[in-house]
C-alpha positions as CSV (number, residue, x, y, z in Angstrom):
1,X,-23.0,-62.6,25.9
2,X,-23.2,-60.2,22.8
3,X,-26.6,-59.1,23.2
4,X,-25.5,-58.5,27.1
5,X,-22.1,-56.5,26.0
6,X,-24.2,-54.6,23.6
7,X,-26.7,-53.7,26.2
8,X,-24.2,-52.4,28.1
9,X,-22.4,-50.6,25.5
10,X,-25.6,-48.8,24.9
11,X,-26.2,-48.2,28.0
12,X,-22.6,-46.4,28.2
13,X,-23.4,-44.6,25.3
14,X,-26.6,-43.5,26.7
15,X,-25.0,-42.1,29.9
16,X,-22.3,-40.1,28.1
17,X,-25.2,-38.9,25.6
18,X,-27.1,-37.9,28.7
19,X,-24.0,-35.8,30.4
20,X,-23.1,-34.2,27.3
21,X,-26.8,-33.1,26.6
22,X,-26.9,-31.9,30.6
23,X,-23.9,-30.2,30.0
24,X,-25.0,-28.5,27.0
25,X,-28.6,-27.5,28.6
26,X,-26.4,-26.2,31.2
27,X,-24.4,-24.1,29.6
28,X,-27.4,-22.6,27.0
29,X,-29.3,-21.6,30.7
30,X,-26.1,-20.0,32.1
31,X,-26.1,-18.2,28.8
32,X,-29.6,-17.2,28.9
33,X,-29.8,-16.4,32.4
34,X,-26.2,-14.2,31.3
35,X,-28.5,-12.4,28.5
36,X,-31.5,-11.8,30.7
37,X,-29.3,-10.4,33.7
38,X,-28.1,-7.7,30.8
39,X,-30.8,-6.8,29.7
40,X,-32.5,-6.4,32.8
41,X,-29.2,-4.2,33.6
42,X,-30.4,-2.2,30.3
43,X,-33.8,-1.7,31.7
44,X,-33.3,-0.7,34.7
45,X,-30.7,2.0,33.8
46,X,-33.5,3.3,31.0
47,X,-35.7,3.7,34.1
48,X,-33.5,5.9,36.1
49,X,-33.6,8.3,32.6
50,X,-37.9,8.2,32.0
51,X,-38.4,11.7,33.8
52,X,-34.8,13.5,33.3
53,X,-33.8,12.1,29.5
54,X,-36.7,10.2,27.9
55,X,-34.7,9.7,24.4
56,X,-32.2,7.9,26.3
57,X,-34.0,5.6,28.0
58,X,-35.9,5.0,24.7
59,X,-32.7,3.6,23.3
60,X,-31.9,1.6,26.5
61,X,-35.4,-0.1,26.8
62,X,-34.7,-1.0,22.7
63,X,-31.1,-2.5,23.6
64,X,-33.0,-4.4,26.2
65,X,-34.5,-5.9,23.9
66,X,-32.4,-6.3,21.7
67,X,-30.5,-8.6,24.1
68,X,-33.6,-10.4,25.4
69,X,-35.9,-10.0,22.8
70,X,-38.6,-11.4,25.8
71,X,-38.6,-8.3,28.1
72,X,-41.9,-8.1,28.9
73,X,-41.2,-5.2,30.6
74,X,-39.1,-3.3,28.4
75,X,-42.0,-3.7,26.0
76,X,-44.4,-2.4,28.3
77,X,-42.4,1.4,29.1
78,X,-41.6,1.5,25.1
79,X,-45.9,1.3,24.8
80,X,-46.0,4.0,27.8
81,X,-43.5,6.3,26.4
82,X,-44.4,6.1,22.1
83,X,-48.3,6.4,23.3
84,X,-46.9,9.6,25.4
85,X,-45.1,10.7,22.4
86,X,-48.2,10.2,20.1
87,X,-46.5,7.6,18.1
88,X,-49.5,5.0,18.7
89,X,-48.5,2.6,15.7
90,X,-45.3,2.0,18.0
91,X,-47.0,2.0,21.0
92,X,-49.8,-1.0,20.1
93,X,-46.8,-3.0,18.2
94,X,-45.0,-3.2,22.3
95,X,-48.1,-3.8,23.9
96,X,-48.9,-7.0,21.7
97,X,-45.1,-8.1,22.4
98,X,-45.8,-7.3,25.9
99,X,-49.3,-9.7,25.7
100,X,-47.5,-12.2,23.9
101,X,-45.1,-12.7,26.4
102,X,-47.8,-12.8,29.3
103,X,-51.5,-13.1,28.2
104,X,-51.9,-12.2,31.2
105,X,-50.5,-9.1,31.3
106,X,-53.6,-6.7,32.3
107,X,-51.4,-3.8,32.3
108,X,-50.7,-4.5,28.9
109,X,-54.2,-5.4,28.1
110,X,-55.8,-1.8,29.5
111,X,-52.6,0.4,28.2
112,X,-53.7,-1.3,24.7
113,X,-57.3,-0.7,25.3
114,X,-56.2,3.2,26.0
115,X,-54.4,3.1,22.7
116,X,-57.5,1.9,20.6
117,X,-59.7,4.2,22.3
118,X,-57.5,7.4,21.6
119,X,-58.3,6.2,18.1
120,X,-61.7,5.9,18.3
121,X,-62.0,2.0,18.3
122,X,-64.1,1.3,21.1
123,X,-65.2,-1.7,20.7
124,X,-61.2,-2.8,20.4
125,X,-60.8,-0.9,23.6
126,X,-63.4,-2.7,25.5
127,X,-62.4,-5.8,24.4
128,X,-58.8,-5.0,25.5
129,X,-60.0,-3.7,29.4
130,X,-62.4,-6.5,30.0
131,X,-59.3,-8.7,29.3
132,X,-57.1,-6.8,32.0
133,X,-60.0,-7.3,34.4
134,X,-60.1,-11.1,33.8
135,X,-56.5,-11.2,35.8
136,X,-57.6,-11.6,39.3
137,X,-54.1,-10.9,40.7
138,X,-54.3,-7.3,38.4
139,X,-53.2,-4.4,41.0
140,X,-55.2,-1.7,39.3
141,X,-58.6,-2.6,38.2
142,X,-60.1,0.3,39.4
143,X,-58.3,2.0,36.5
144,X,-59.4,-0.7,33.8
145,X,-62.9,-0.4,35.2
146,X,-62.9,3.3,34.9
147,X,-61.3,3.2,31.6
148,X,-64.1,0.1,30.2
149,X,-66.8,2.9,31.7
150,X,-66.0,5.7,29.7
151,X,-65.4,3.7,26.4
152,X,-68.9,1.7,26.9
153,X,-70.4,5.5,27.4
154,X,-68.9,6.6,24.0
155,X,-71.1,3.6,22.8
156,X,-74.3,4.4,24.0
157,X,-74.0,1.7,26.4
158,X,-74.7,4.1,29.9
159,X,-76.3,1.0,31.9
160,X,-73.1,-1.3,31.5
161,X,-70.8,2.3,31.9
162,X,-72.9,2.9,35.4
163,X,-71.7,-0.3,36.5
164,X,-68.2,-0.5,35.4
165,X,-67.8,2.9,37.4
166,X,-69.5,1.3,40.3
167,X,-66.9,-1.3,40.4
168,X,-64.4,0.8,39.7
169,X,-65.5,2.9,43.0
170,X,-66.0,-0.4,45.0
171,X,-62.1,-0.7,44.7
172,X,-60.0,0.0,48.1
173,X,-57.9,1.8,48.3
174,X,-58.3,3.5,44.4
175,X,-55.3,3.7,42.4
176,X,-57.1,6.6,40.6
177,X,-58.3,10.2,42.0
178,X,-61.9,9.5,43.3
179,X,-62.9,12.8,41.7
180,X,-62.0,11.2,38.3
181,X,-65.2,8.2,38.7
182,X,-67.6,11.2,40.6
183,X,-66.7,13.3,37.2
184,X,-67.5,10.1,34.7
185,X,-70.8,9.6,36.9
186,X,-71.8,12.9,36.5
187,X,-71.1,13.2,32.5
188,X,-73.4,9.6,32.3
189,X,-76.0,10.8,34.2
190,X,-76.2,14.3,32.4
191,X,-76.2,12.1,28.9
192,X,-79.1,10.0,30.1
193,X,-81.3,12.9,31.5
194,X,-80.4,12.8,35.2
195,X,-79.8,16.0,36.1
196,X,-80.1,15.5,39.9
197,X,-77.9,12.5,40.3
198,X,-75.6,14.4,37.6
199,X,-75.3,17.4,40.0
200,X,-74.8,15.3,43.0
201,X,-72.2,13.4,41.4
202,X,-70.4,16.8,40.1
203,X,-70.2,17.9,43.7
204,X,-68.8,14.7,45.3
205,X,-66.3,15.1,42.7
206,X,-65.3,18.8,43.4
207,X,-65.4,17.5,46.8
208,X,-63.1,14.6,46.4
209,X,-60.5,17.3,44.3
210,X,-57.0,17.0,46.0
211,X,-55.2,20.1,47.1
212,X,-53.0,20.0,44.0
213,X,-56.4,20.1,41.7
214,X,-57.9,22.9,42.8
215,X,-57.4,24.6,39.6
216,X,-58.9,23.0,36.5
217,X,-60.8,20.5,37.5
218,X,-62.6,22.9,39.7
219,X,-63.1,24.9,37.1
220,X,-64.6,22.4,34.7
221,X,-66.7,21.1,37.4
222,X,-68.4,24.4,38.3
223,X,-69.2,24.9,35.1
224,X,-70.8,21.3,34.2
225,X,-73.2,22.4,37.5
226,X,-73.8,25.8,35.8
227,X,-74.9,23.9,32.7
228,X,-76.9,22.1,34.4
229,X,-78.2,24.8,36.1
230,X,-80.3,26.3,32.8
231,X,-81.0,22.7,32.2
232,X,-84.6,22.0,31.3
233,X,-86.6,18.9,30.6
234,X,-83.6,16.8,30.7
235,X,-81.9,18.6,28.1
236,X,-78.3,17.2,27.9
237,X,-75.3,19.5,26.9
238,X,-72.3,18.6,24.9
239,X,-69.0,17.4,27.2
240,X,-65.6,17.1,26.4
């Protein structure tokens, strides 16, 4: 009878055990789900401020986090707007918070790569855009495709470049200006001695400028074909 009593006292003991645990779980999530409701309040008010006051929503992405120190997306406009502002160091630190929270983040993957290459670290960079292109759900990979491209082509690698920019152009509907990949071609092919498929790719590209373009990249474009023009023997001029 003791062994039975004692059973059943445990058992007792186990069931309040169990509603006071459930209770406690349930009160930390309400809590949590109270912090993260905050801080996505925080976020989304430091969005409305990006374009009009950019210091402002730089201190409410940072109390975002400091509420939910998991904001994957406050982490990711904080890269976005340091990078904008030159401050790299800063930028890299919130895209590697933004990676830790989702590995899978390719956004956070090819705005990292962008970082190491405007430092020069290619290899870093490539490393960073193939990762964003192993997401098959990523949106954009047009634009990690173009990026991986252009850092291979610093490299020397132009064969690997050619077909990242290929892939980039197979992407429908692009989330970049087509002009942008003809461009890329068109400096590849002038670097490997290709002069014709270099001009050809120079004109799809003044082609493909949008209305709001015309300016600049016009410009530029007419004078890579006038290069090319007193171009002999596959001589290959210096681009920007």
């Amino acid at each position: 009878m003791r062994l039975r009593r004692t059973v059943r006292y445990v058992c007792w003991k186990s069931f309040i055990g169990t509603c006071v645990l459930m209770s406690l779980v349930g009160c930390v999530t309400e809590a949590a789900l109270k912090r993260q409701s905050e801080a996505e309040g925080q976020f989304k008010l430091g969005l409305s401020y990006v374009h009009t006051d950019l210091q402002n929503a730089i201190v409410l992405f940072e109390r975002a986090i400091d509420i939910d120190p998991n904001h994957h997306d406050a982490h990711l406009e904080l890269g976005i707007v340091y990078g904008s502002r030159g401050r790299l160091d800063a930028a890299e630190e919130h895209y590697k918070q933004a990676i830790r929270i989702d590995s899978d983040s390719s956004e956070a993957h090819n705005n990292l790569g962008t970082v190491y290459a405007r430092q020069a670290q290619w290899d870093r960079a490539i490393e960073e855009y193939r990762k964003a292109l192993e997401n098959p759900m990523y949106p954009w990979p047009d634009t990690a495709y173009y990026n991986l491209a252009r850092s291979l082509s610093k490299i020397g690698e132009h064969d690997e470049a050619l077909i990242a920019l290929r892939n980039a152009r197979s992407i429908v509907p692009l989330s970049i200006p087509a002009m942008l990949i003809h461009k890329e071609f068109g400096r590849i092919y002038e670097k490997i001695g290709e002069i014709e498929l270099a001009r050809a790719s120079y004109q799809e590209a003044i082609e493909a400028i949008e209305a709001d373009d015309q300016g600049t990249y016009r410009d530029q474009l007419e004078e890579y074909l006038r290069n090319l023009e007193t171009t002999s023997d596959g001589e290959k001029h210096h681009q920007p």
